[in-house]
C-alpha positions, 0 to 999 in steps of 0.5 A, a space after each residue: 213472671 206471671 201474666 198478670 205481673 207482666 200486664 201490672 208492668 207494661 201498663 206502668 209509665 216507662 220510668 217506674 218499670 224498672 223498679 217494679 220489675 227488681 220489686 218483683 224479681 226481689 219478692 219473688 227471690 225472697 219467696 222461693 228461697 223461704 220455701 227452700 226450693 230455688 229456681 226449681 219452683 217455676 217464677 210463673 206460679 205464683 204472683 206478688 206484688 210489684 208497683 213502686 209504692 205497693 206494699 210487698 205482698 204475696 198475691 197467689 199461688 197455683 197450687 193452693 188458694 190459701 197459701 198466700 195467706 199465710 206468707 208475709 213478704 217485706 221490702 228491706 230498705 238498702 238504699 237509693 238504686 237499690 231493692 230488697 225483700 224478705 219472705 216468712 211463713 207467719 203473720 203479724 211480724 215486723 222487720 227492725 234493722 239498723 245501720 251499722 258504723 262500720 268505723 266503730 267495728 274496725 272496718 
């Protein structure tokens, strides 16, 4: 996490911590797995969003000003207790999903 990102979580009452802090981790995952680069792009180098409520947003990197901006992060609805994200290199994009009944394909 950036210094930011910590402050943001550290000035949050004690309930909402722990979903900001899997809003972050999840945001942060879905970014560098776009990119293609995993855990070797340093989770310090780049800041999203991550207040419960907030919109997912990619804030800023270290390496380029502008590449914020061209990245879309979305929450994924799952569930209760749980918290998921995804990361695109575009703009101007919506995310449909759907439940499945698992009981209509044999499962």
């Amino acid at each position: 996490m950036g210094n930011k990102e910590v402050s943001c979580l550290n000035a949050m009452p004690k309930d909402l911590r722990p979903e900001a802090f899997f809003n972050c981790w999840t945001r942060k995952e879905a970014f560098i797995k776009a990119v293609g680069m995993g855990l070797s792009l340093p989770l310090d180098q780049f800041e999203v969003t991550l207040a419960p409520g907030e919109p997912a947003q990619l804030v800023r990197t270290a390496w380029d000003e502008d590449e914020a901006s061209r990245w879309s992060i979305k929450s994924i609805d799952v569930g209760e207790s749980y918290v998921a994200a995804i990361a695109v290199a575009a703009r101007n994009w919506f995310l449909e999903y759907r439940d499945v009944d698992n009981t209509l394909l044999g499962f």
